[in-house]
C-alpha positions in Angstrom: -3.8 -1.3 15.9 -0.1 -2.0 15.4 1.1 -1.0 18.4 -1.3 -2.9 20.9 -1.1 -6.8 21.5 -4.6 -7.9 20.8 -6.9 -9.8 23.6 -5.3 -13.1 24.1 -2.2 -12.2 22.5 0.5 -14.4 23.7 3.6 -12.4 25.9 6.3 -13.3 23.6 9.8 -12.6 25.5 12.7 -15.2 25.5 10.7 -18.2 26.2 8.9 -17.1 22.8 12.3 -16.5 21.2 14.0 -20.0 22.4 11.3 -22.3 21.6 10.6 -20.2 17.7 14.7 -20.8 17.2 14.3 -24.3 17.2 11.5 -24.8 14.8 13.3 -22.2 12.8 16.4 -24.5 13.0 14.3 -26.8 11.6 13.4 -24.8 8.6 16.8 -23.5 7.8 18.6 -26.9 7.6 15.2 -28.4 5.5 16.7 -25.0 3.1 20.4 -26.1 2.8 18.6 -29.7 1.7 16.4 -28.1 -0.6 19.1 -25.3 -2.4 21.7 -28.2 -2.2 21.0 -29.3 -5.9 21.5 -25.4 -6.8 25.6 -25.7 -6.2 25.3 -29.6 -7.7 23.1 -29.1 -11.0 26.6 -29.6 -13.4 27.8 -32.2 -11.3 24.4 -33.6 -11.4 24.7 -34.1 -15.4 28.0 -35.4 -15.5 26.8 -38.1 -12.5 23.7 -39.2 -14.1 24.4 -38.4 -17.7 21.2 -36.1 -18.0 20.4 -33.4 -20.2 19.1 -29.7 -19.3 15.2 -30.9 -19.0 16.3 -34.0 -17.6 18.0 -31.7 -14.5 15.0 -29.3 -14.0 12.9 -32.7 -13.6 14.9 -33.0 -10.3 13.9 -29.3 -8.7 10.7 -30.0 -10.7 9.5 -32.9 -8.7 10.8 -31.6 -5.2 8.5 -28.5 -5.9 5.5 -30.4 -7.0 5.6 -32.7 -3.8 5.7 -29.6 -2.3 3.4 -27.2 -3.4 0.7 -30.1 -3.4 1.7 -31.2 0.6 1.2 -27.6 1.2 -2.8 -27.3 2.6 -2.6 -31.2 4.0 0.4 -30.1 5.4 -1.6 -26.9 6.6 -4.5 -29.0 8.0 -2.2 -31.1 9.9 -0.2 -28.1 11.7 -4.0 -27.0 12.9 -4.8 -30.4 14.0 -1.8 -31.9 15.2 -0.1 -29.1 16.1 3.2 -28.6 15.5 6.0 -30.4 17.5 4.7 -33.6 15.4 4.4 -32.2 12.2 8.1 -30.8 12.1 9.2 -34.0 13.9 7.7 -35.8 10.7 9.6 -33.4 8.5 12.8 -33.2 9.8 12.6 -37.7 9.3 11.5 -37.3 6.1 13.7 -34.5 4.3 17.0 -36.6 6.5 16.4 -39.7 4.6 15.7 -37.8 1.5 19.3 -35.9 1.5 21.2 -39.0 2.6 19.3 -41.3 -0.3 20.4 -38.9 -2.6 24.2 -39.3 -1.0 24.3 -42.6 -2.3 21.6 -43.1 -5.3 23.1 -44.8 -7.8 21.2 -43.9 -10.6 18.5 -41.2 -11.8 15.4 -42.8 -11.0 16.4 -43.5 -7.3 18.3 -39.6 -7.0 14.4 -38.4 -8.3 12.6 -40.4 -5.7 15.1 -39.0 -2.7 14.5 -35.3 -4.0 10.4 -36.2 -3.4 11.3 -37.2 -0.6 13.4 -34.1 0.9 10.5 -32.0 -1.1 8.1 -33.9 1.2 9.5 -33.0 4.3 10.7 -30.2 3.3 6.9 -28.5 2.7 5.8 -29.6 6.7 8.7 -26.9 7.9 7.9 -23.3 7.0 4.4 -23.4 7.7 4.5 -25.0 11.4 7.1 -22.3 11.5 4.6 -19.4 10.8 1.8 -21.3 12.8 4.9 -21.3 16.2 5.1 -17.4 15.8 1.7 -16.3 15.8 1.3 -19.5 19.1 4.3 -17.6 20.9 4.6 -14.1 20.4 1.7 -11.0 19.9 0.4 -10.4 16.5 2.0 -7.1 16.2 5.0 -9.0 15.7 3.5 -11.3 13.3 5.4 -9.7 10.5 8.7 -8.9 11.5 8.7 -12.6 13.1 7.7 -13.7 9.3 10.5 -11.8 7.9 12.9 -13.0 10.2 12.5 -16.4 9.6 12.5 -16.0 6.2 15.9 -14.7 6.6 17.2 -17.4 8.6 15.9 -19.6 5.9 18.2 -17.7 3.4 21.1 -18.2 5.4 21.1 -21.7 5.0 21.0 -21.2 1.0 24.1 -19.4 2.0 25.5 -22.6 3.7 24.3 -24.5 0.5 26.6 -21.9 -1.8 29.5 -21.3 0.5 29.4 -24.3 2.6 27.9 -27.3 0.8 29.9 -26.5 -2.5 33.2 -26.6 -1.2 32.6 -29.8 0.3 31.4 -31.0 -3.0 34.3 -30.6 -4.7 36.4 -31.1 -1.8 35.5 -34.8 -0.5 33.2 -35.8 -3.5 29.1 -35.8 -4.4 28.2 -38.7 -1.5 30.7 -37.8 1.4 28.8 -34.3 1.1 25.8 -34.9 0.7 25.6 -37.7 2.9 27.7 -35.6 6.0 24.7 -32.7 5.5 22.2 -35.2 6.5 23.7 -35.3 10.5 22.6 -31.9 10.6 18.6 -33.7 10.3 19.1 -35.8 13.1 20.8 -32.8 14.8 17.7 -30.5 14.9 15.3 -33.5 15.7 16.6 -34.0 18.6 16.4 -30.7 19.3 12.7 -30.9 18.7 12.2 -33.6 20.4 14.4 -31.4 23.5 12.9 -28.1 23.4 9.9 -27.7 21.1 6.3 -26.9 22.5 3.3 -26.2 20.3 2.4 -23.1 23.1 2.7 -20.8 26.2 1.0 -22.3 29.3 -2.4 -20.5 29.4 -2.4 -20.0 25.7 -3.8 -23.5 24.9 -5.9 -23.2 21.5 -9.6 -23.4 22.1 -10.7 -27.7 21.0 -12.4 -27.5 17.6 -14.5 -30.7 16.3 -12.6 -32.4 13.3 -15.2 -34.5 10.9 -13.3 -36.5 8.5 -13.4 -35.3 5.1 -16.1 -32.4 6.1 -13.7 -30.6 8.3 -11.2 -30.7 5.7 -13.2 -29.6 2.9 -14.7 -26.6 5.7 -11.6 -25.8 6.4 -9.9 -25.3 2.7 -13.5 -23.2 1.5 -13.8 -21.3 4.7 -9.4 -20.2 3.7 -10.0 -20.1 0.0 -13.2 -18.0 0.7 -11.3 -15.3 1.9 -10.0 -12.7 -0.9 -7.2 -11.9 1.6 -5.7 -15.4 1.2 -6.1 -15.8 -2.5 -4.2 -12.7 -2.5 -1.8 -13.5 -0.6 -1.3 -16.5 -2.5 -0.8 -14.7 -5.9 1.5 -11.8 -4.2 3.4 -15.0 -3.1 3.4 -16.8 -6.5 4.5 -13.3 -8.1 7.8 -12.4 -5.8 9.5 -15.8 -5.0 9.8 -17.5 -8.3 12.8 -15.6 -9.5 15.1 -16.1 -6.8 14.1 -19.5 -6.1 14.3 -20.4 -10.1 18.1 -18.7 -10.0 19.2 -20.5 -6.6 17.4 -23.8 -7.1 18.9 -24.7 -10.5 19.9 -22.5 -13.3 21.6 -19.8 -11.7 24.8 -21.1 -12.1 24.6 -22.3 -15.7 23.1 -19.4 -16.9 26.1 -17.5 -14.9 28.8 -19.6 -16.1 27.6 -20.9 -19.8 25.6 -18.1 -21.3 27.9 -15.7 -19.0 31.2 -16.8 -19.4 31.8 -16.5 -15.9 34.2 -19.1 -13.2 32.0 -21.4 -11.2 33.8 -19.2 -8.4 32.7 -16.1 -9.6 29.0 -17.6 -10.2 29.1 -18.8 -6.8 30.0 -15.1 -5.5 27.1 -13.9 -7.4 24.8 -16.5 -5.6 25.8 -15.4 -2.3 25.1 -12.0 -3.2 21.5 -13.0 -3.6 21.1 -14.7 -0.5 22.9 -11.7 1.4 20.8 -9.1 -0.1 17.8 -11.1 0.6 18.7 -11.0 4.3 19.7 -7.6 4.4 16.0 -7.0 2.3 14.5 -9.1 4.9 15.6 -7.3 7.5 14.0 -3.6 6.1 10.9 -5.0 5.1 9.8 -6.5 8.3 10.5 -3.4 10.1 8.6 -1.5 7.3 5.6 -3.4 7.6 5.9 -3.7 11.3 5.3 0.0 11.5 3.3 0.7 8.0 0.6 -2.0 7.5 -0.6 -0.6 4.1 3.3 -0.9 2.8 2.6 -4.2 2.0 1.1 -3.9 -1.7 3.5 -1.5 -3.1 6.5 -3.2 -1.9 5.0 -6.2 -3.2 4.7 -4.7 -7.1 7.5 -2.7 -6.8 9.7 -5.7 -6.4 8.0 -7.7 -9.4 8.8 -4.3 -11.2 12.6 -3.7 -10.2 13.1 -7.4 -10.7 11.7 -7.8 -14.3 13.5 -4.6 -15.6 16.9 -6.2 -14.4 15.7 -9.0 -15.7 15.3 -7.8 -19.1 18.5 -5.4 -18.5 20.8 -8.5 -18.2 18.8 -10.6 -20.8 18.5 -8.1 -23.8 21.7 -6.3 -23.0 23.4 -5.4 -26.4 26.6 -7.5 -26.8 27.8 -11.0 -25.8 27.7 -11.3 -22.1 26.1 -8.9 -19.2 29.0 -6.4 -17.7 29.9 -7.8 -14.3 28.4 -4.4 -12.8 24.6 -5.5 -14.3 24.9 -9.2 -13.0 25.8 -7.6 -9.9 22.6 -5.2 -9.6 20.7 -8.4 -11.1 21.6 -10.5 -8.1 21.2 -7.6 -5.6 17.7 -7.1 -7.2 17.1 -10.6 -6.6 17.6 -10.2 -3.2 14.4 -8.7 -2.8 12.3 -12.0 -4.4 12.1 -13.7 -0.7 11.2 -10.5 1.2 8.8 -10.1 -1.0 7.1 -13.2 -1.1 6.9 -13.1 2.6 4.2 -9.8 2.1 1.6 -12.7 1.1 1.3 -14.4 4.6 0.6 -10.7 5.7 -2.4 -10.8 4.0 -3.5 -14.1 4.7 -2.9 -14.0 8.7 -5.6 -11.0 9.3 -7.8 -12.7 6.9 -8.6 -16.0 8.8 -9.0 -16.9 12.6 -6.2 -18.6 14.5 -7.7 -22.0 13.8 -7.8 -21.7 10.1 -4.1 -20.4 9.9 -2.2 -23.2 9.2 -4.2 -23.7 6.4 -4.2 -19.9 5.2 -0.8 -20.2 5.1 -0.2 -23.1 3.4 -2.4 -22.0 0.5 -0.2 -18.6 0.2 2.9 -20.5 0.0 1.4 -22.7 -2.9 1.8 -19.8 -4.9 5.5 -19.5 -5.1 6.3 -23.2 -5.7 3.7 -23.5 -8.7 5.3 -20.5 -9.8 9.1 -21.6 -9.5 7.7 -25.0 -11.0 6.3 -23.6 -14.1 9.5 -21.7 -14.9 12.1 -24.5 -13.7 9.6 -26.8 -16.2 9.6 -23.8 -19.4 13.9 -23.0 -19.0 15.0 -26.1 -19.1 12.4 -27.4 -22.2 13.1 -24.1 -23.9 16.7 -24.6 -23.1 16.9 -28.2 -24.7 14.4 -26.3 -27.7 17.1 -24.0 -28.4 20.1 -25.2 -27.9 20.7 -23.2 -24.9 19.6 -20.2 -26.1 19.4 -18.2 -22.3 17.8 -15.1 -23.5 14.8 -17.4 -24.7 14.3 -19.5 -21.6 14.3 -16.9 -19.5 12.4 -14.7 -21.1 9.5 -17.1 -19.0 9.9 -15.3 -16.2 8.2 -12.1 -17.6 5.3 -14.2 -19.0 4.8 -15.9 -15.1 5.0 -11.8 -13.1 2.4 -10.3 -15.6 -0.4 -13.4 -14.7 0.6 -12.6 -11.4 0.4 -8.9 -11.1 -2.9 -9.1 -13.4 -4.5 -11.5 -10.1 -3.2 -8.9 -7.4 -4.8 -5.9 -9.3 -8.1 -7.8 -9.1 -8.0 -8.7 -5.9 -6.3 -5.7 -4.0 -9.3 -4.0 -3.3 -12.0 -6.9 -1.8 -9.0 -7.8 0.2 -8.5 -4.2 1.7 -12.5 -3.7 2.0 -12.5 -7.3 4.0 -9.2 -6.9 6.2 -11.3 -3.0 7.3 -14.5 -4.7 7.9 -12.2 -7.1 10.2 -10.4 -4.4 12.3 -14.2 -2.5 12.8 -15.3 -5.6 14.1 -12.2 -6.5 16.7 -12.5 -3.3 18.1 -16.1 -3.6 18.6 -15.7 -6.3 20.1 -12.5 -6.1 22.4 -15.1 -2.2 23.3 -17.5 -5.1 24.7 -15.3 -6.9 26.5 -15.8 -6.3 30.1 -13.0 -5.8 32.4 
């Protein structure tokens, strides 16, 4: 099955590749936005005068807006399509990094992060949704992968990039120069961007109001393929995302005695390993369909044992050599969490993907959430004991593992009763 485009299969081929790169340009600016508070959390206290809980509130609310934007946002990429939804997000996560450029207190900083979470949540799903419109679904995975890496790459720009400037020409020159690059790429959708191939049009289906929605989000949830892609997804990202978003560098510099330089290397190693991890995993899974699971725990495994490695290590602070393996490890997290849309895209029909997917990536946010919420109140709690706060992070993996082992199988029996019945079918299909 993996090496034959199915019937209807778009041709990919550079068309494909031009039109993807600009919704992916999309995406990986909407990242440096979102990771931009990662390089700026001390600033942040100093500038508002906030404590540790006060800070997570920030990365708190921008992953609340958008976990819960994600299956509207999903029902609007199958409606709308998705040249207007990313137009829509690439206005609304602009103004949200230039208001928080010049917010002049808290409250205001808050509401501009809601708003970059907002806009932010319409990208990487209309993303997904453009790959599986322009190129066949044997590449559906390595296309995944690869976007998720160029996503990574601008948290690189965020940690190299953003941070320099930061200290360099001050908290509003930086943040509020970043926010050209939003008008930049909507323009460029505005230029370039088409929903699909000529000939590939999507067949018309009815929308009813309220009924089509609620169809829609049963017909998804329905499916144990989604729900498990959703909680492979919740069970991988969180711990690179809680480590880049905010308290990566605290923990790095504070409870590790580290430079903000050094931390800053560290962080760069996690988004360089992550594209390198990216890059492997696509190709597996490309080739090896049933990879998919044990890469999936084997990450949650490596990634809680360096966890605890670095955590519980016997002395005052981690050798350099363990932080180093930690942030290699960590590498893996978005990889990883990118396995969860390969089990939700065989389980649902093109006109329920947007949708499918924006359930699966629900599970990483409420995830990163949860633990961004438990650090910073256990770091307040404690006074700033590390070893505690994090300790979260084991508590979050085990509910996730304990939903994948549930799961696995109804999700394997379903996605076999699917491939039996494509190939019947396409064995029907006259020439």
């Amino acid at each position: 099955m993996n090496n034959t485009s199915l019937p209807g299969d778009p041709p990919g081929g550079r068309r494909a590749v031009a039109v993807w790169s600009t919704g992916v340009a999309v995406y990986f600016v909407a990242v440096i936005f979102r990771t931009s508070l990662g390089v700026a959390g001390l600033d942040a206290v100093e500038r508002f005068h906030i404590n540790a809980s006060a800070l997570s509130t920030f990365s708190i609310l921008q992953l609340l807006v958008y976990a819960g934007m994600q299956i509207p946002v999903g029902l609007l990429v199958d409606r709308l399509g998705t040249k207007k939804v990313l137009t829509m997000g690439a206005v609304l996560f602009t103004a949200g990094q230039l208001g928080f450029a010049f917010s002049p207190s808290y409250g205001t900083a808050l509401a501009s992060r809601a708003l970059l979470g907002c806009g932010d949540a319409m990208t990487f799903i209309s993303v997904l949704r453009l790959g599986t419109r322009w190129f066949p679904a044997r590449r559906g995975p390595l296309v995944g992968q690869l976007a998720g890496l160029v996503g990574m790459a601008g948290n690189l720009i965020s940690t190299l990039v953003l941070a320099r400037m930061l200290h360099g020409v001050g908290w509003t020159a930086a943040f509020g120069g970043s926010a050209l690059a939003g008008v930049l790429v909507l323009v460029l959708v505005f230029l370039f961007l088409k929903d699909h191939p000529e000939g590939y049009e999507p067949e018309p289906f009815p929308h009813q109001g309220a009924a089509y929605v609620r169809r829609q989000i049963a017909a998804a949830w329905r499916e144990p393929g989604t729900r498990l892609g959703l909680w492979v997804h919740f069970s991988t990202q969180f711990p690179a995302m809680v480590f880049l978003l905010l308290w990566g560098l605290p923990f790095l510099v504070e409870a590790q005695g580290l430079s903000r330089a050094t931390a800053g290397e560290l962080l760069t190693l996690v988004v360089l390993s992550n594209m390198v991890v990216g890059l492997v995993y696509g190709q597996i899974v490309a080739r090896h369909h049933a990879a998919r699971l044990p890469l999936a725990l084997a990450t949650v495994a490596t990634t809680a044992t360096a966890w605890a490695a670095a955590l519980f290590y016997p002395g005052d602070h981690a050798p350099m050599w363990l932080l180093v393996v930690l942030c290699t490890v960590l590498g893996a997290c978005g990889p990883a969490s990118m396995l969860g849309f390969d089990f939700a895209r065989p389980a649902n029909p093109p006109e329920r993907q947007g949708t499918a997917s924006g359930i699966t990536n629900m599970g990483g946010f409420i995830a990163s959430m949860t633990t961004l919420f438990a650090i910073g109140v256990l770091l307040d709690a404690t006074g700033d004991n590390y070893t505690v706060a994090f300790s979260t992070v084991f508590v979050v993996e085990a509910l996730g593992v304990s939903q994948i082992l549930r799961l696995r199988r109804r999700a394997a029996r379903r996605e076999r009763e699917r491939l039996v019945a494509s190939r019947v079918e396409t064995v029907h299909v006259p020439a």
